[in-house]
C-alpha positions in Angstrom: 5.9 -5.9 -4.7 9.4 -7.2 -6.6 12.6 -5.7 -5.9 14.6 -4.0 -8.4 17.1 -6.7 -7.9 14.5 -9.6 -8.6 14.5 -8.9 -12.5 18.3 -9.3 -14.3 17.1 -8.0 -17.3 16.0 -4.7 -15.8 19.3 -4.4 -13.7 21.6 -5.1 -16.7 19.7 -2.5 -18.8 19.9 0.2 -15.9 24.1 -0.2 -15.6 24.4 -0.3 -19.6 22.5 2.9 -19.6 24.5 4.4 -16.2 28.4 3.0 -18.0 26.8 4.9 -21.8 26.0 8.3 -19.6 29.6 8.2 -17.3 31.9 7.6 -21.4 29.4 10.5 -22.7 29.9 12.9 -19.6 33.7 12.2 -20.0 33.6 12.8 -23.9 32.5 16.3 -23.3 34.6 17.5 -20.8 37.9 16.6 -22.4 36.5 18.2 -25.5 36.0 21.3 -23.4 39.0 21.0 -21.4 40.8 21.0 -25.1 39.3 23.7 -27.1 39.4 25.9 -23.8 43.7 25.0 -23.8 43.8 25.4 -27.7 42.0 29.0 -27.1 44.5 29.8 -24.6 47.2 29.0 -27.0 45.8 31.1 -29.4 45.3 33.9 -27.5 49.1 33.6 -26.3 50.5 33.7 -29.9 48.3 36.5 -31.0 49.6 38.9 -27.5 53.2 37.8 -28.5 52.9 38.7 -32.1 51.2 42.0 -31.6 54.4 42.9 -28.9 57.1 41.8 -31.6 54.8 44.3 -33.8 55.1 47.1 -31.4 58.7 46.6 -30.4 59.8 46.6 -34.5 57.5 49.4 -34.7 59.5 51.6 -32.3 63.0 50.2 -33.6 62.4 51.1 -37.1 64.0 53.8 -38.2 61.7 56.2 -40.4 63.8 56.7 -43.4 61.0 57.2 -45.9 59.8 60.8 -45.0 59.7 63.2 -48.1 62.8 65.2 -48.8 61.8 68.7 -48.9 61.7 70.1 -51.9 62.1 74.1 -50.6 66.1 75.2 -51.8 68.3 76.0 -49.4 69.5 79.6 -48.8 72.8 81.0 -47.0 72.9 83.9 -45.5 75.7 86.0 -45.4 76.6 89.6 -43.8 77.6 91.8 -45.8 80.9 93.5 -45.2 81.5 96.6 -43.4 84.7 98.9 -44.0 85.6 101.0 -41.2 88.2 103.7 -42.4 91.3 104.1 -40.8 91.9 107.0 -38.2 93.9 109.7 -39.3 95.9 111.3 -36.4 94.9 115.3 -36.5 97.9 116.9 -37.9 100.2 118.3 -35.5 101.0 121.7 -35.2 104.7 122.7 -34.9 105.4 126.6 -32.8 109.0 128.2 -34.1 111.5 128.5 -31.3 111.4 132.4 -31.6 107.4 131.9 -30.9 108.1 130.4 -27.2 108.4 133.3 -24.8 110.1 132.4 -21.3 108.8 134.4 -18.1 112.0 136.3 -17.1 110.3 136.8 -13.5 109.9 132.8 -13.3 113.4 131.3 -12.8 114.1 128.3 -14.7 115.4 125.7 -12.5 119.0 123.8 -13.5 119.6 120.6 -13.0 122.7 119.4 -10.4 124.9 116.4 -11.5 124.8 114.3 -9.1 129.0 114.4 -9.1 128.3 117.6 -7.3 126.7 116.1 -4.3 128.1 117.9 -0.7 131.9 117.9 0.3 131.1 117.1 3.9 129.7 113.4 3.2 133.0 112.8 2.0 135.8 114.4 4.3 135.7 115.4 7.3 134.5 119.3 8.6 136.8 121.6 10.2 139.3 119.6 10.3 141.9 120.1 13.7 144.8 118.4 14.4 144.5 115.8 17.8 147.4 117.2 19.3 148.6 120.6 20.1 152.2 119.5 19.2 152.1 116.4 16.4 155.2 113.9 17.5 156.6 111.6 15.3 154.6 108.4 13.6 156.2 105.9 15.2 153.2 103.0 14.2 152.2 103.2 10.9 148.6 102.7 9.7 149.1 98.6 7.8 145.8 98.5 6.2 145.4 94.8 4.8 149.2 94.0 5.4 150.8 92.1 8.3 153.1 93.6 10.6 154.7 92.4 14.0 153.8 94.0 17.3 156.7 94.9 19.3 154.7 94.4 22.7 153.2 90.5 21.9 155.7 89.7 19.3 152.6 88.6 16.8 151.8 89.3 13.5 148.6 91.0 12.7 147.3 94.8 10.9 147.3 97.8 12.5 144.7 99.2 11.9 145.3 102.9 13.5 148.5 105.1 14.0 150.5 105.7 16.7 151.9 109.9 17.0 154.6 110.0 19.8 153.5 112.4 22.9 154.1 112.6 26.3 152.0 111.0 28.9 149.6 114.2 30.0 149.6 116.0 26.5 146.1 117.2 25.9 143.9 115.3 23.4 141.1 116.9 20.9 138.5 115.8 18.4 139.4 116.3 15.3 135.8 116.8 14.0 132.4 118.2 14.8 130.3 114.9 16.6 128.6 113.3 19.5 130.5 110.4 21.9 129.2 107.5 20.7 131.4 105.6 23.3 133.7 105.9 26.4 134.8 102.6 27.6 137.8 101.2 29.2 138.8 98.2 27.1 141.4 95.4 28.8 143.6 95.6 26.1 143.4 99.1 24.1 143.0 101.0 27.4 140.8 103.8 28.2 138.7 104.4 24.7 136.5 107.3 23.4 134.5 106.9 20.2 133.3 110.1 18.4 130.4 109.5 15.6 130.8 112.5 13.2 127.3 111.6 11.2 128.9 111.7 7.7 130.0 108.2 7.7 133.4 108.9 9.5 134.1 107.5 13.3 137.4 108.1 15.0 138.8 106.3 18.2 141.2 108.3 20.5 142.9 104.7 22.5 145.5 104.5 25.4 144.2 107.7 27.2 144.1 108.8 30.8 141.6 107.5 33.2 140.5 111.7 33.8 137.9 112.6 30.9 136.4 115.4 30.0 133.3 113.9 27.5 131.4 111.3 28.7 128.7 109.4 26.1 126.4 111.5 24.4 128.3 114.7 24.5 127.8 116.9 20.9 131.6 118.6 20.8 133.1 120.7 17.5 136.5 120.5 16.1 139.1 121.1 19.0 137.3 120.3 22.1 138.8 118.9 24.6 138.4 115.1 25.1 141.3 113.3 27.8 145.0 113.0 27.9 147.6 110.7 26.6 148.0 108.4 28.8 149.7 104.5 28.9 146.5 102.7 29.5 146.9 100.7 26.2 148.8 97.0 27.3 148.5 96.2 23.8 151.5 98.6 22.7 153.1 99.2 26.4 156.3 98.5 24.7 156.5 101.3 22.6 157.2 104.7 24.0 154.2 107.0 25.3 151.8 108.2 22.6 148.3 108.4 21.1 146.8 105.4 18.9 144.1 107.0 16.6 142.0 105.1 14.4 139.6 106.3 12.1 136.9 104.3 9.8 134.4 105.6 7.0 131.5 103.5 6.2 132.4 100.6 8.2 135.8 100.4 7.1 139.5 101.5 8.4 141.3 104.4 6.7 144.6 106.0 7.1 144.6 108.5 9.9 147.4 110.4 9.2 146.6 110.9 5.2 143.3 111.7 6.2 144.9 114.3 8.7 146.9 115.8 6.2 144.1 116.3 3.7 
């Protein structure tokens, strides 16, 4: 038997035929490989042209619709007049008409000039003393004068009525004691609220009261005595410093006295 390798002819006929096959096989598949790419290709520029379609589609502004052709029409209320109001007329009644209930008195009306005396003076008014001495301190108001005990300058805001040590002491006006003290330099002191904005101060008295605080007493009772209790004006002769105030404020004693 020969071997397939014992005839040259035969064995360059079989690799001729074998290289022809191998250029064939490789023909066809890069003419596949290239139609399958250029398909692809195709297929990419048709997907991005149909997007740009779409996305011009959406952007376009429709400005071709039909105008209507229906008229427009405004509507407008009509106007509504609301007459004025008249104001009933008013009937007037004569003065003779009016008729006044003598049985139903017709209250007047009170100035108020007239209000009561008592809120501005005081009510039965009494002297402090039985026996009124001499004024030997006068009431100074807002004015300076020197005190003959410390030698200073200063008011005096009271008045001094010369009496003898012992001389019986009264209020001067119906009130309660608002105060009884014994002060270091004005001496044993009563204070007598009489509720109508007027105060007195009865200074300089006796250590042997008759009030004590919260006492109600009427125009002459008896408070004390003169005494010399006062250090403030021990260098004046024996008497009875009396001060008075209304609303607050210091008056003159011995003008309101003599009212």
């Amino acid at each position: 038997m020969k071997k397939f390798s014992d005839n040259p002819k035969g064995a360059k006929g079989f690799y001729a035929a074998l290289g022809i096959s191998a250029v064939m096989i490789g023909s066809a598949c890069f003419f596949a490989y290239n139609q399958g790419e250029q398909l692809t290709n195709d297929m990419s520029a048709k997907q991005i042209e149909t997007e740009k379609a779409s996305e011009a589609a959406v952007d376009k502004k429709i400005n071709d619709l039909p105008k209507g052709t229906s008229p427009a029409y405004r509507v407008t209320a009509p106007k509504i007049t609301v007459p004025a109001a008249t104001a009933p007329p008013v009937e007037t009644i004569p003065a003779e008409a009016i008729i006044i209930d003598p049985a139903e008195p017709v209250a007047e009306e009170i100035p108020e000039d007239s209000a009561p005396a008592a809120a501005n003076k005081l009510e039965n008014l009494k002297m402090p003393l039985s026996e009124m001495g001499d004024v030997i301190g006068i009431f100074s108001g807002s004015e300076l004068v020197k005190n003959p005990t410390t030698g200073s300058w200063q008011t005096h805001n009271g008045s001094d009525i010369a009496a003898e040590v012992g001389a019986e002491v009264y209020a001067v006006s119906n009130g309660e004691v608002a105060e009884v003290v014994k002060d270091s330099i004005w001496g044993v002191t009563v204070v007598i609220d009489h509720h109508n904005g007027y105060t007195t101060r009865y200074c300089g008295l006796s250590d042997g009261l008759s009030v004590q605080q919260g006492d109600m007493l009427v125009s002459g009772d008896l408070i004390g005595t003169v005494g010399d209790t006062a250090d403030i004006e021990s260098a004046l002769e024996p008497h009875l410093h009396i001060e008075m105030l209304h609303n607050g404020s210091y008056i003159d004693p011995i003008a309101e006295l003599n009212k």
